[in-house]
N, C-alpha and C positions, 0 to 999 in steps of 0.2 A: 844187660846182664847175660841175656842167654849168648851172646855173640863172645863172651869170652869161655865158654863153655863147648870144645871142639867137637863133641858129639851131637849137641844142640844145633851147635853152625854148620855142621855138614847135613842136620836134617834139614837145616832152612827155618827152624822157630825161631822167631820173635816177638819181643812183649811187644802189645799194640794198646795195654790201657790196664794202669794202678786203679785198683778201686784201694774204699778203705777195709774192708775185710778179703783180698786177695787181686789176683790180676786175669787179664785175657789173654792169650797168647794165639798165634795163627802161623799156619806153614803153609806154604804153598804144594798143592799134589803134583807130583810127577813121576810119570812112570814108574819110576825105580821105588817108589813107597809102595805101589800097585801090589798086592797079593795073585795070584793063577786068574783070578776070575775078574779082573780088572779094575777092582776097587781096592779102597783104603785097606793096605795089611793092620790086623787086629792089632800085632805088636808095636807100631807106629802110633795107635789111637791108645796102647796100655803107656807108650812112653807120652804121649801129650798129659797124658794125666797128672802121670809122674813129675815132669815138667811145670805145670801150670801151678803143681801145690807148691813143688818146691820154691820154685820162683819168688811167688808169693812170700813163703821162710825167711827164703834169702834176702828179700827186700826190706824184711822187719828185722834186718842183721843177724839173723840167726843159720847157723849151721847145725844141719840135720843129715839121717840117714835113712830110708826107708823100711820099715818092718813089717807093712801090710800093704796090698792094693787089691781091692775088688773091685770090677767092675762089668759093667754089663752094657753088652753093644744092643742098640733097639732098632738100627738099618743101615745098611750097608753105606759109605762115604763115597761118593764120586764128585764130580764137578771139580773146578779150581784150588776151595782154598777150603782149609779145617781151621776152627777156632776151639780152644777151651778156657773156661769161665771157672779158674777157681775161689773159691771162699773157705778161709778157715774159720770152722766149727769151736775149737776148742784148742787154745795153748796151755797145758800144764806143766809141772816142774820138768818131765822127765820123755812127757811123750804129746804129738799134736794132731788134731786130726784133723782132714780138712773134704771135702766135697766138690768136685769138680762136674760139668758139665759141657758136654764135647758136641758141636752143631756142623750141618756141612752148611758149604756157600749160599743156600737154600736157608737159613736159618730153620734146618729140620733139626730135632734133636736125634741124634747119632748116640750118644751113647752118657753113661755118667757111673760115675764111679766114687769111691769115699780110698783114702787112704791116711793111714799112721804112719807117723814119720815117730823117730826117737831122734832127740836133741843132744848132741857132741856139744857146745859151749851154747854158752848165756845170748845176749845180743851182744852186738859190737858197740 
C-alpha cells in the first residue's frame, strides 16, 4: 500500500507486518533523511507516525484525514533502519485515534506518539 503512495515511496516506507489492531512499517536511513547533526530529521519520525496510523486506516478500508499528532522523541535515531508499530485505540463514527511506537535498528524506543485522524467515508 504504501508503494502506491509517491511521498511514502520516495521516503522508502514499507509495511513489513498487519497486526490485527494496526501495522509495522520500516524505511531504511539515508543520508538525505539525516537532519545537521547526523541523525534521524524529527519530521521524517513525525511522518512515520503519520504513516504507520494511517496505513493501519487504510487497510481496514477506510479513508481519513489527520487532525491531530503528538508526539514525543525519547533518542535520537541512527543506524540503518526505523520501524513504527502502530495500533488503533479507538474507531468512532466521525474520528479515530490511534498510538504508534517508533524504534531504531537497535530495538531502542525512539519515539511514540498518539494521533486523530477524522474519517472522509465509511469502509470500502
Amino acid at each position: 500500500m504504501p508503494a502506491q503512495i509517491d511521498f511514502n515511496q520516495h521516503l522508502g516506507i514499507r509495511v513489513i507486518r498487519h497486526h490485527k489492531d494496526g501495522v509495522t512499517i520500516a524505511c531504511d536511513l539515508r543520508k538525505e533523511l539525516h537532519n545537521m547533526s547526523g541523525v534521524l530529521h524529527g519530521g521524517v519520525t513525525a511522518t512515520l507516525v503519520d504513516v504507520a496510523a494511517g496505513m493501519a486506516l487504510m487497510h481496514r478500508g477506510h479513508k481519513a484525514t489527520t487532525v491531530e499528532l503528538k508526539l514525543n522523541y525519547l533518542r535520537p535515531v541512527t543506524g540503518r533502519r526505523v520501524t513504527a508499530r502502530s495500533r488503533l485505540v479507538r474507531i468512532g463514527k466521525t474520528l479515530v485515534t490511534a498510538l504508534v511506537d517508533v524504534f531504531d535498528d537497535h530495538k531502542n524506543h525512539a519515539a511514540v506518539g498518539i494521533v486523530t485522524y477524522m474519517l472522509l467515508e465509511g469502509p470500502r
